[in-house]
C-alpha positions in Angstrom: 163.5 -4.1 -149.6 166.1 -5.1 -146.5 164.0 -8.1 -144.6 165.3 -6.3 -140.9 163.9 -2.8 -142.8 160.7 -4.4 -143.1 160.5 -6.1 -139.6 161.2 -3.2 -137.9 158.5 -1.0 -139.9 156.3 -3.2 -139.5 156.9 -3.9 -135.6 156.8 0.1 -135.3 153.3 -0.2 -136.6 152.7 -2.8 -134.3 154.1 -1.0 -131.7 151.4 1.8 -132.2 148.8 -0.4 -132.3 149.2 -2.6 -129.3 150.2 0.5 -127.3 146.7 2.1 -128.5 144.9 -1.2 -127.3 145.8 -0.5 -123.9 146.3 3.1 -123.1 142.4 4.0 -122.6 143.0 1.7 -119.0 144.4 4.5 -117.4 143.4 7.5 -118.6 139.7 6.4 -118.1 138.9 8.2 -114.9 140.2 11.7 -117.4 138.0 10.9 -119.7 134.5 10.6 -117.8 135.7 13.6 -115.8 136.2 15.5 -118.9 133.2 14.4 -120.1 131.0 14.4 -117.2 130.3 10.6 -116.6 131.0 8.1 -114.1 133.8 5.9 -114.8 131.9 2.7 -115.4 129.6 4.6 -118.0 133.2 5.7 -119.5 134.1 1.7 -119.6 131.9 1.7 -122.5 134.7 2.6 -124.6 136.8 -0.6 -123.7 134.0 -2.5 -124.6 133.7 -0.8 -128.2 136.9 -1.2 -129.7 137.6 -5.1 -128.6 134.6 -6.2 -130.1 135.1 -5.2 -133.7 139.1 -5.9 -133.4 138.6 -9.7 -132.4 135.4 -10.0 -135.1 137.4 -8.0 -138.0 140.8 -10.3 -137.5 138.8 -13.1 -139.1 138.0 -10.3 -141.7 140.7 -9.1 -143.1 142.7 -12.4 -143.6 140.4 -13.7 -146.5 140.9 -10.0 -147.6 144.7 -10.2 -147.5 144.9 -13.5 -149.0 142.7 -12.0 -152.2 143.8 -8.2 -152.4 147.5 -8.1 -151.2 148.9 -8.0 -147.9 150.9 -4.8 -147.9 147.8 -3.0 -149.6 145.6 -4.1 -146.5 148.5 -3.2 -143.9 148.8 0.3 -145.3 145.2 1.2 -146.1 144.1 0.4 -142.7 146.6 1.6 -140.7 146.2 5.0 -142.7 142.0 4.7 -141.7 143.7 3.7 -138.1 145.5 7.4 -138.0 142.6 9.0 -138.7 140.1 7.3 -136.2 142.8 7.7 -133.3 143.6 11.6 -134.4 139.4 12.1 -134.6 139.3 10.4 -130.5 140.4 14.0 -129.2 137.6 15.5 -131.1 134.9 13.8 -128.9 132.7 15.0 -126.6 130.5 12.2 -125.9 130.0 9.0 -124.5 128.1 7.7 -127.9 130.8 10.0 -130.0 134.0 8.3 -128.6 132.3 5.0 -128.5 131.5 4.7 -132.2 134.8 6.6 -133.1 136.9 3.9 -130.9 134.9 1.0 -132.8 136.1 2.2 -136.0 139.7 2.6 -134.3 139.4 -1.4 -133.3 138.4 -2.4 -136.8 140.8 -0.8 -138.4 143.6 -2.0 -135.8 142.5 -5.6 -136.0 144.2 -5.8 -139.5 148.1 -4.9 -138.5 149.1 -7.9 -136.0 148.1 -10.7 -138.1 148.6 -9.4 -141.9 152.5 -7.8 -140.7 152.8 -12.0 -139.4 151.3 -13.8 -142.7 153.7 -10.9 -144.9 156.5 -12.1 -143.2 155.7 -15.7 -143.2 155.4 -14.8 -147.2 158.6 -12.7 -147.9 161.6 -14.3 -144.8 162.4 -18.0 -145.8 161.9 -20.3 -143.0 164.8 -20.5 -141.8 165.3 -16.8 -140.4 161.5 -16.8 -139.7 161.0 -17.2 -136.1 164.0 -14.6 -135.5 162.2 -12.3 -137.6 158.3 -12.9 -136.0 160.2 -12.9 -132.4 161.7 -9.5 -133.3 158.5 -8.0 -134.8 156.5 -9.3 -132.0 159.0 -8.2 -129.5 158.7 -4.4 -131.1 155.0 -4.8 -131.0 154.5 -5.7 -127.4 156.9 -3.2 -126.2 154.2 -0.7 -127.3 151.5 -2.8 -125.2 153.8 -2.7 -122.6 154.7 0.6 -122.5 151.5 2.1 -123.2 150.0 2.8 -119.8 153.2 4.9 -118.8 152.7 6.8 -122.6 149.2 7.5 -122.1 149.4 8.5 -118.5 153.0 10.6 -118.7 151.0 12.4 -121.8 147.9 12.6 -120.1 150.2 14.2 -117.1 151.7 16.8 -118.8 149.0 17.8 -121.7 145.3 15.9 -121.6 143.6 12.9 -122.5 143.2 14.2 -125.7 146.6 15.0 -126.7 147.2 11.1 -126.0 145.2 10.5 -129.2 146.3 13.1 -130.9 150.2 11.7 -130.8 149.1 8.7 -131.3 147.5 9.3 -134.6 150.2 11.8 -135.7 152.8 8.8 -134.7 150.5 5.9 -136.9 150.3 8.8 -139.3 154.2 8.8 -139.9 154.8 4.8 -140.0 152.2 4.9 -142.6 153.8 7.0 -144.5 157.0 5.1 -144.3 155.5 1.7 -144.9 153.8 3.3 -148.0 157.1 4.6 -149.7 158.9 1.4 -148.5 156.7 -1.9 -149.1 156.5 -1.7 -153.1 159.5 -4.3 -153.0 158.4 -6.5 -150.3 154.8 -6.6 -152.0 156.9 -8.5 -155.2 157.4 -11.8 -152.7 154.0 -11.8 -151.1 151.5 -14.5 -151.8 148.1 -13.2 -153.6 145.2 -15.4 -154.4 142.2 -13.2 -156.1 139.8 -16.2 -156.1 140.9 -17.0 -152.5 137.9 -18.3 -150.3 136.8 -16.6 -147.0 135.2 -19.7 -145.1 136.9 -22.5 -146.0 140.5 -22.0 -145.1 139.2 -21.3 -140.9 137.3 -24.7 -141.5 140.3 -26.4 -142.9 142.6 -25.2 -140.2 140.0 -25.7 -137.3 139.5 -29.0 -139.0 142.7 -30.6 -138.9 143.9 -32.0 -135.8 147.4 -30.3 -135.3 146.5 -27.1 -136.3 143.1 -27.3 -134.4 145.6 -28.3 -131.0 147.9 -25.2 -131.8 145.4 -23.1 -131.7 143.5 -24.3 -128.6 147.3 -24.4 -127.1 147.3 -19.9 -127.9 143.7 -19.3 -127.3 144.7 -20.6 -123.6 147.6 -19.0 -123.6 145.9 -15.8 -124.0 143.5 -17.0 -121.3 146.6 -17.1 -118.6 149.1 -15.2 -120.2 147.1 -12.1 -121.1 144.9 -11.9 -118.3 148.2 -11.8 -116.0 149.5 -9.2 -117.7 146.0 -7.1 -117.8 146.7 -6.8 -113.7 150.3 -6.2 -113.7 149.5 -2.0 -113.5 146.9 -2.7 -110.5 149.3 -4.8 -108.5 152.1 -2.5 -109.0 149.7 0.6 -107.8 147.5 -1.5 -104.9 151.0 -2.7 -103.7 153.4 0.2 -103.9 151.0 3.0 -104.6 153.3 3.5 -107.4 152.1 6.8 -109.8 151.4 5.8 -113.8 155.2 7.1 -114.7 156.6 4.4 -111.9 153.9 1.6 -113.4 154.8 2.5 -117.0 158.8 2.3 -116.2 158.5 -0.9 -114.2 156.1 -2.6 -117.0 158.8 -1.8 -119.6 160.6 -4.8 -117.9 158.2 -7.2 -120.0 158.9 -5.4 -123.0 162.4 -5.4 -122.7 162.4 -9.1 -122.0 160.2 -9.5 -125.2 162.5 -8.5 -127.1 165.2 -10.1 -125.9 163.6 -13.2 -126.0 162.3 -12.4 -129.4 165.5 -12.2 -130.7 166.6 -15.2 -128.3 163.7 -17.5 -129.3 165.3 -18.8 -132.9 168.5 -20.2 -131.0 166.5 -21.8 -128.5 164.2 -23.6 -130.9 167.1 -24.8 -132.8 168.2 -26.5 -129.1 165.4 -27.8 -127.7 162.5 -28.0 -130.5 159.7 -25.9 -131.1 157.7 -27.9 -128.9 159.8 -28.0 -125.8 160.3 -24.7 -126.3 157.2 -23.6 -126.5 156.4 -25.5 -123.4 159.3 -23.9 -121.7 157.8 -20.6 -122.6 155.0 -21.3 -121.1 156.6 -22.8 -117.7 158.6 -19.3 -117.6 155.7 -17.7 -117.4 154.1 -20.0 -114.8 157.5 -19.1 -112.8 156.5 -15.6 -113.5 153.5 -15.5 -112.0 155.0 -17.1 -108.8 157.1 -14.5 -108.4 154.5 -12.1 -108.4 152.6 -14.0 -105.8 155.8 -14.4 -103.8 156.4 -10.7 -104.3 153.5 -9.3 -102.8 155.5 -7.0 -100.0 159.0 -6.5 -102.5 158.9 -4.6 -105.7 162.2 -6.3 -106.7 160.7 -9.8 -106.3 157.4 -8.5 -108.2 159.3 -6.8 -111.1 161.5 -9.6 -112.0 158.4 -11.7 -112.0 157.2 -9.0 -114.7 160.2 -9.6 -116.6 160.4 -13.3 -116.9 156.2 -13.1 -117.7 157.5 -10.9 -120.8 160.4 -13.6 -121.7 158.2 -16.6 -121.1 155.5 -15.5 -123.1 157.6 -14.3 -126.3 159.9 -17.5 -126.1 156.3 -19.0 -126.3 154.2 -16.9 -128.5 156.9 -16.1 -131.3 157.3 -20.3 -132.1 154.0 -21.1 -131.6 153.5 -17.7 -134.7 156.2 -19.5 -136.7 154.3 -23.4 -136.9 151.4 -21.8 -137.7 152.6 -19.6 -140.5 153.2 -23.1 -142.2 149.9 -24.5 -142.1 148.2 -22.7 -145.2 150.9 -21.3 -147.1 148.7 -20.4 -149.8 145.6 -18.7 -147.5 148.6 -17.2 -144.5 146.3 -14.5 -143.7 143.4 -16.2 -143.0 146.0 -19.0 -140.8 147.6 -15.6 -139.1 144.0 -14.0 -138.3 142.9 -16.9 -136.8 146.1 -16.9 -134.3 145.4 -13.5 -133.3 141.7 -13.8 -132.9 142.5 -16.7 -130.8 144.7 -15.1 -128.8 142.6 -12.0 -128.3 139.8 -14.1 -127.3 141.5 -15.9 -124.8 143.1 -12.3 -123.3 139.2 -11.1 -123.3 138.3 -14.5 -121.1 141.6 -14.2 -119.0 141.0 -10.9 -118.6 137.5 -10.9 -117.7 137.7 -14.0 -115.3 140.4 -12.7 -114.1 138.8 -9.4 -112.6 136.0 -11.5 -110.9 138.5 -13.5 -109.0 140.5 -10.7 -107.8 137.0 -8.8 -106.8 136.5 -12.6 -104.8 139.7 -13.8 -103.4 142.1 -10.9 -104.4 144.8 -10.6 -106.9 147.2 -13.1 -105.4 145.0 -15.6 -105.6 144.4 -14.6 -109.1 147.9 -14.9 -110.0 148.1 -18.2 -108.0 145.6 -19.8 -109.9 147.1 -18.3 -113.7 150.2 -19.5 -112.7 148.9 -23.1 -111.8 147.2 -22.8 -115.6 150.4 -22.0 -117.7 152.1 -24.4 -116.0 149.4 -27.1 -117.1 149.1 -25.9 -120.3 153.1 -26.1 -120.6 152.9 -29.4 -119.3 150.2 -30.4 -122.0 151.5 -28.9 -125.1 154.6 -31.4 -125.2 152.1 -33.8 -126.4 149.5 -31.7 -127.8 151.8 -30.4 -130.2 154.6 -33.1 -131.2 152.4 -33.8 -134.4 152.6 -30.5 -135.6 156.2 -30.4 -135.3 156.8 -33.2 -137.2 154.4 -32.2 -140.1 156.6 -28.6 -139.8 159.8 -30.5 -140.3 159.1 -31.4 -143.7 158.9 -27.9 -144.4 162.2 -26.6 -143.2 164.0 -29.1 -144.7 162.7 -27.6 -148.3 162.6 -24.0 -147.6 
């Protein structure tokens, strides 16, 4: 099939997915008033669906690898409709807690199996324009997801969020089924492929074992600033979840831009410097959003550049690793986004004890301070894995 037909498929399912990641944040307090519990007790749901998405992302790579990539993409976002649609059904702490596990396991196969089938089927040459543009599709659904869930939650009820949501994975499913029979032809598939030893090979080499320290931090910083962006917005302005949702669409239009930016930038300055200038964006961003604590302007521009610093980033540090086990991509790509989502859990996590300490600005302070050390570091933390990628793209 067309290579941009496939990206965009499979961002749209990526899309669908991040957005469902985040939306329970702010329809929380509807939920435990629906059904009768205090909001902390209704934080249990959070807590269900991240743990099996990080666990399964090491899962379903070894999977992939043996089975087929689009098979796994399609049967789980198909069990993903379903667990989203059943949400509404719920009436129960337990109930929705169990269902939204399911939801998380089935989710944690999309990200990193849509990355590995690309790394399999684009040559590398178009690659990081292609994972910048699928990436940049997926995140605008992160980013847009609190305005979506609290616009739907507005003007139906919590439980029409889920139900749209399933209905909308439902379609892309559908799609992606009639669709990736000719993209499956170019895909990599290993049925004797290990499950262990590719995640100790990778962890076990030195440059691939830096590039992934280099994301899991990078979700530390990066994902625990954005995790605050909505609370800022509202402590600040006292903006409603429709203003939140419209000025957070600023970091996912700037994804995509820089997404579709990212390939031309590379070809500049390196995938190393430009992964560190990612990264020093993002520390600028964050700055910004200290220095805009009394002017939305000032605060949403440092949204925007947080969304263009971390794709510049994120997308070429996706494209070196999709070179590091060619033959075993979805256990290298699973390992990215477990890393990733690990560090978002810490930087998230961390984050919300120093703002309950010293306050959000501080919080941004001090993750601003961190990507610009890590974009300091990666120049030489990462200079070997550029040159063992060079080989590469001179023979693809």
């Amino acid at each position: 099939m067309d290579r941009k037909k496939l990206i965009v498929l499979l961002g749209l399912a990526g899309f669908i997915v991040m957005a469902d990641n985040w939306v329970v944040s702010p329809i929380l307090p509807a939920i435990a008033k629906s059904v009768r519990v205090a909001p902390a007790a209704a934080g249990a749901l959070i807590a269900a669906y991240m743990l099996p998405f990080g666990l399964f992302q090491l899962v379903f790579g070894p999977l992939a690898d043996r089975f087929g990539k689009s098979r796994v993409i399609i049967g789980t976002l198909a069990a993903f409709s379903v667990s989203t649609a059943l949400l509404a059904l719920g009436s129960s702490i337990p109930v929705l807690a169990g269902v939204r596990a399911l939801t998380g396991l089935f989710a944690a196969a999309t990200m990193p199996i849509s990355l590995a089938l690309i790394g399999d089927v684009v040559p590398m040459q178009q690659r990081q324009n292609a994972i910048g543009s699928f990436m940049g599709i997926s995140f605008l659904g992160q980013a847009l997801s609190m305005g979506i869930g609290g616009a739907i939650a507005f003007f139906l009820n919590w439980r029409g969020v889920f139900l749209l949501y399933g209905a909308f994975a439902a379609l892309v499913t559908v799609v992606l089924w009639r669709s990736l029979s000719t993209a499956a032809e170019g895909e990599t598939r290993n049925l004797k492929a290990p499950v262990l030893r590719p995640y100790l090979s990778l962890l076990g080499e030195g440059a691939s074992l830096r590039t992934y320290l280099v994301i899991l931090f990078e979700g530390v910083f990066l994902l625990g600033s954005f995790s605050y962006l909505g609370t800022v917005l509202s402590e600040r302005f006292h903006l409603s979840f429709l203003a939140i949702g419209a000025v957070m669409t600023a970091f996912g239009v700037a994804a995509v831009a820089a997404g579709r930016m990212s390939a031309r930038i590379a070809e500049r300055l390196g995938r190393t410097r430009t992964i560190a200038a990612g990264l020093l964006v993002a520390a600028a961003a964050d700055g910004l959003v200290v220095a805009g604590s009394h002017s939305l302007l000032v605060t949403g521009i440092g949204v925007f550049l947080l969304g263009f610093g971390f794709m510049t980033a994120h997308s070429t540090l996706l494209t070196v690793a999709t070179e590091f086990a060619r033959a075993a991509r979805g256990a290298a790509m699973s390992l990215v986004t477990f890393a990733f989502m690990l560090g978002g859990a810490v930087g998230t996590q961390l984050g919300s004890r120093v703002i309950g300490v010293t306050g959000s600005t501080a919080m941004y302070a001090a993750y601003g301070a961190g990507l610009g050390v890590l974009g300091l570091l990666t120049l030489p933390a990462l200079s070997a894995a550029a040159r063992a990628l060079a080989p590469a793209e001179e023979t693809a």
